[in-house]
N, C-alpha and C positions, 0 to 999 in steps of 0.2 A: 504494500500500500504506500500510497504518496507519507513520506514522512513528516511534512508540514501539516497534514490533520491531526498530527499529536498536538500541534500549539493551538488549535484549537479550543477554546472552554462551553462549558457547556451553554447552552441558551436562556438568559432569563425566568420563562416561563419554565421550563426544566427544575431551575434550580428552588424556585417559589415553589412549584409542585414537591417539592425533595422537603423545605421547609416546614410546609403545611401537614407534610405525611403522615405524622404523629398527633396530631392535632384535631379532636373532633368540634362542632361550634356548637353551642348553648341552643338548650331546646326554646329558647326565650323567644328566639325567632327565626323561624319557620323557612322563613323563605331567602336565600341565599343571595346577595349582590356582589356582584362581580364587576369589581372598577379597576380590574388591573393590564386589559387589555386595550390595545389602540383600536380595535375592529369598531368598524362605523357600523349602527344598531338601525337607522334610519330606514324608510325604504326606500325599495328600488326606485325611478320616477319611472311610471306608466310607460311614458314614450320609448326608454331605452329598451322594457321588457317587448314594447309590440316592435321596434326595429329589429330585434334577436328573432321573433316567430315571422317578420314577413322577409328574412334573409337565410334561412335555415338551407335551400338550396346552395349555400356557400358553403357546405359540408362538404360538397363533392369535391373543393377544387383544393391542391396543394396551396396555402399561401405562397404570394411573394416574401424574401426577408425584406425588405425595402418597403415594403407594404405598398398600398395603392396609393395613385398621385391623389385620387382626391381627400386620401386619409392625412396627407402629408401639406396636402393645401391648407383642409379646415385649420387644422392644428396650427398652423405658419399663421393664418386668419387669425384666431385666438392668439394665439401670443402677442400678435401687434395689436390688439382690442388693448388685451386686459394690462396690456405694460407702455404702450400708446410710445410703440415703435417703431419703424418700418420693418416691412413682413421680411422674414428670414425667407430666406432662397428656399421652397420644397424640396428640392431636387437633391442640394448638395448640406443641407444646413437643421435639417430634422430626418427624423428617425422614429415612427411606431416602437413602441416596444411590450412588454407581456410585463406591465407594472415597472414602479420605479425601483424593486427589490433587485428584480433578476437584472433592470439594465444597470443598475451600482454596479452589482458583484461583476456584471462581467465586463464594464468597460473597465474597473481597476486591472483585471487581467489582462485586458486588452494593452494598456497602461503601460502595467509596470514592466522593466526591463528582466530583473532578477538580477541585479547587479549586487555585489554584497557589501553590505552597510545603507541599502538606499530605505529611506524612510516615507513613510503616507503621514502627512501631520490631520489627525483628526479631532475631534470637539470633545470634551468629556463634562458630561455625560453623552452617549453616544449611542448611535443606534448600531448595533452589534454586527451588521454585515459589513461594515466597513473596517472591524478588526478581523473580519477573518478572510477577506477578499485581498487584504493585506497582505498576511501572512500566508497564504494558498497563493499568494504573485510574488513571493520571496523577499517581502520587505517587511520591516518592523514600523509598529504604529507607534506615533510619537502623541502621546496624550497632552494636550493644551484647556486646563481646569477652565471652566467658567466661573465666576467669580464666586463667594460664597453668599454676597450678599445680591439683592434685586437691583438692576437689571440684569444680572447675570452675565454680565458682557466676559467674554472671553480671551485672556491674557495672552492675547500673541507676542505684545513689546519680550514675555519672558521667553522667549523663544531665542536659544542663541545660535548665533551664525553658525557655528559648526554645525548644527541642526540643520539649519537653511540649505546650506550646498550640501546637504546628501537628500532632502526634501525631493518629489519625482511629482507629488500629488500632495494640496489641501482638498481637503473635505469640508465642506463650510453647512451647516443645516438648518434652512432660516425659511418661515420659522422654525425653530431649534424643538426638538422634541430632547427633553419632556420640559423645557424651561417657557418655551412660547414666545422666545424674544428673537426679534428680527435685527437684523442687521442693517443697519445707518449707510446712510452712502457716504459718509466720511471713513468710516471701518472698510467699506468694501476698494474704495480708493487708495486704502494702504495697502490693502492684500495684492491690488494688482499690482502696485508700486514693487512688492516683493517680489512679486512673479515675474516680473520683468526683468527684476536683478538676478534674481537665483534660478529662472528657466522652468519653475516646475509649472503644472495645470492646477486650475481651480476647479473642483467637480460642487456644482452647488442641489443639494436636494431639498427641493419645494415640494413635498408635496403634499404640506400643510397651508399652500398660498392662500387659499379657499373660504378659509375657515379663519374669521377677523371680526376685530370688534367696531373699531375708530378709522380705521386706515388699513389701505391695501396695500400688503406688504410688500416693498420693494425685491425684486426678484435682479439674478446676476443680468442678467442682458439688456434690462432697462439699466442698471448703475453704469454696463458697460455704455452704455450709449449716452447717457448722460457724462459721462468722463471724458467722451472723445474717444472712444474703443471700437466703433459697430461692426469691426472686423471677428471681434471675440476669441481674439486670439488666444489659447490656452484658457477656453472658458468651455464649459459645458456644463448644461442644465439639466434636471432629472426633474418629472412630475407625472401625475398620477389619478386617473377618475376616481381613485377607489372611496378617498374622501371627498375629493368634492359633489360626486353624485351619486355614494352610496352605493358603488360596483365591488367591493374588493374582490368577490369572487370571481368576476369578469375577467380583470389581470389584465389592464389597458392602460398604458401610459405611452408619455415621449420624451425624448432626448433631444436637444438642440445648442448649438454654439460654431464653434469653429470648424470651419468642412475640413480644415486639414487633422482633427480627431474622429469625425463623422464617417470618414474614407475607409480608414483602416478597423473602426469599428463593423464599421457594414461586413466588412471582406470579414471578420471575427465572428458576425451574428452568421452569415454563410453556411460556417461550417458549425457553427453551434448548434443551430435549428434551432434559434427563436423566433419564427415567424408569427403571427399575429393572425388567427382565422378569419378568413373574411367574414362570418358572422360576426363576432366580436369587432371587427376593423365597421361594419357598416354601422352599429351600436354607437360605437364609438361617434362617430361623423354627427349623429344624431345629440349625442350626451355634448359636445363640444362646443355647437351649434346656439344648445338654447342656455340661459342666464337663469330662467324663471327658475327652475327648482334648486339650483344652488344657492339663489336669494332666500327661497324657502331654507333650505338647510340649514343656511349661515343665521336666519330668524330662532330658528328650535335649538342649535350651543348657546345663541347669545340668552335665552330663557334661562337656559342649565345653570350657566355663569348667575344668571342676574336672582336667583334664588338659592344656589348652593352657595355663595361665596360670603354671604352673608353669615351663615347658620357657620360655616369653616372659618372666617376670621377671625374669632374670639377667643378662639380654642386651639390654635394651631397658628406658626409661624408661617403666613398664606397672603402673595398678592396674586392682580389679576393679570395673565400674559397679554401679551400683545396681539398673540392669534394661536392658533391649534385649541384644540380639545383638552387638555390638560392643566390641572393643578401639579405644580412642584413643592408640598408642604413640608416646612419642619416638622420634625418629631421632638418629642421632650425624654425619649428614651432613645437607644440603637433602634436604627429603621427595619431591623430583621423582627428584633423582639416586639417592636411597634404592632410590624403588621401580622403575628403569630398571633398575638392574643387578642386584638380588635377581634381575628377570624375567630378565637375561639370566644370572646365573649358579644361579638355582634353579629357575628357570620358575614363579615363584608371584608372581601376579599382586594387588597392592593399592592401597588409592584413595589418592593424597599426600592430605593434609590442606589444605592451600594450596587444591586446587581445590573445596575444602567452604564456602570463607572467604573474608573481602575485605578491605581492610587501615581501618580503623576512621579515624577524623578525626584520632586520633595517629599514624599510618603504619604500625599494629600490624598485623597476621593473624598471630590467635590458630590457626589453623593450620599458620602455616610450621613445620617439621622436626617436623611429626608425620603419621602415617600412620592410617589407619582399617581395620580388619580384620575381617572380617562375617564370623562363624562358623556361617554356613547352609550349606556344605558336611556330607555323612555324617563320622562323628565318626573314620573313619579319616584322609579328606584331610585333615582340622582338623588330627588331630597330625600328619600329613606335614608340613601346612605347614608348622606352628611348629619342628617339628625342622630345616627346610631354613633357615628364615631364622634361627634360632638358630646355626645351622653358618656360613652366611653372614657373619651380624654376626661371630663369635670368628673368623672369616678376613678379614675386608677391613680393608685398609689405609686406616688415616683421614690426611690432611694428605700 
């Protein structure tokens, strides 16, 4: 076997399952909530279900990897809509892909050289494919803390130059799961400044853009263009239906930036066989197309927020993100032990923070005693939950 899956660690919800194993929850109450998952609860919108039943004939046919032009057009459409840019080139400058999981992992493969000592500088807290997409392309992740207090901004100045020239790839994730803070175009204007000196790519994953409260998140290809970039050179974007219109299991996203990354990707997806069914590509055209139920969508978090955050801020060290789904709360105990005992004395299930994180080259994890709490539950479990763990915290004995 490949001996870089030994440096693999296990997955999150793995290790929550391993934690909770022993653990049975209070007959007190009955009905189990689960806020520890990112999966969107919402439903499908109408339109995308009847585009999947009146394209079903698209079974017969092998996809293109490349997908269709006209899948490549909307898309090109949409991104000049919603960043009020000029349209990226379809042809050479987007890329369908089967969600923004699978296109991460494998444009870092695509990426990385395998050169030894070459480093992925990635976010910590962090979404977990980007350390093992890492490590499976022969480079070590180099963890960069976000801060400990809100707004959570991300400590690049501690970044030392020996760091930088061996850097190949940043991973930038804005909004930032599980903190919800977006990236400034004055932060994003340093990053390229960097990437200019030390040559590496910026891989930025959106594909929480959707989902905001105050303001639409600035995404990399609008900063580049606003900088004076619209080449996007060493730039590429990842994004995703799955939140914004309640698809995950559809598995429909795109990539976009630089045709000189987009080239050798394609030729990558080729032999990979990620192609994109044309059923799901026609879906897609449709889910891309309309605004109206994303607007809805984006109505039903901002509810969650504007009632659970309330009943969580008294009781918990808790502001409000900037956008995504999630609460980043302190704990007033270790975030393992936090969320072991909520589950056994409230049955309301959440991710520690610690398993989002790694402990950075000063022996920090920016996730220890904080917990993550995904509010894609119907907006009645949202408040159960927050009432139970609100009840919880004002009862449990600290020290």
């Amino acid at each position: 076997m490949n001996p870089l899956l030994d440096q693999l660690k296990p997955y999150p919800f793995e290790r929550l399952r391993q934690l909770l194993a022993d653990t049975k929850p209070t007959h007190q109450y009955e009905q189990p909530i689960n806020l520890s998952i990112g999966e969107p609860k919402h439903a499908t919108p109408p339109i995308i279900k009847e585009a999947i039943i009146a394209n079903l004939n698209g079974l017969a046919s092998y996809p293109a990897t490349k997908g269709s032009l006209a899948l490549r057009t909307t898309i090109a459409q949409w991104i000049a809509r919603r960043y009020d840019i000029d349209t990226p080139n379809p042809d050479t400058q987007v890329l369908p892909c089967l969600g923004s999981r699978e296109a991460l992992f494998s444009f870092i493969q695509t990426l990385l050289t395998g050169e030894q000592d070459s480093i992925v500088v990635c976010p910590n807290p962090f979404y977990q494919i980007y350390e093992g997409a890492s490590y499976l392309g022969g480079a070590t992740p180099y963890f960069v803390n976000a801060s400990l207090d809100h707004p959570f901004t991300h400590e690049w100045e501690s970044i030392p130059e020996s760091v930088w020239q061996k850097t190949q790839l940043l991973i930038v994730c804005s909004p930032d799961n599980p903190t919800g803070r977006v990236v400034s175009l004055a932060e994003w204007q340093y990053l390229f400044e960097l990437s200019d000196k030390y040559n590496f790519v910026i891989a930025s994953d959106e594909c929480y853009s959707e989902i905001y409260f105050d303001q639409k998140p600035l995404g990399i290809l609008q900063a580049a263009t606003l900088c004076g970039r619209s080449d996007y050179h060493r730039m590429i974007c990842f994004s995703s239906l799955s939140k914004r219109s309640n698809v995950p299991g559809m598995r429909s996203g795109f990539v976009a930036g630089d045709e000189k990354l987009i080239k050798p990707f394609l030729l990558y997806r080729t032999y990979h066989g990620s192609a994109m069914s044309d059923v799901v590509a026609a879906a897609s055209i449709v889910a891309w197309q309309d605004e109206e139920h994303v607007k809805q969508n984006r109505i039903l978090y901002q509810e969650k927020f504007k009632h659970v955050f309330p009943i969580l801020k008294p009781v918990l060290d808790v502001t409000m993100p900037e956008a995504s789904f999630y609460l980043w709360a302190g704990t007033p105990i270790a975030d393992t032990d936090f969320v072991k005992a909520l589950y056994e004395h409230a049955n309301v299930t959440l991710l520690p923070g610690s398993f989002l994180s790694r402990e950075n080259t000063a022996g920090i994890n920016p996730g220890k005693n904080r917990v993550r709490i995904a509010l894609v539950a119907p907006i009645e479990e949202c408040i159960e939950g927050a009432k139970r763990i609100a009840q919880f915290v004002k009862t449990m004995k600290i020290g």
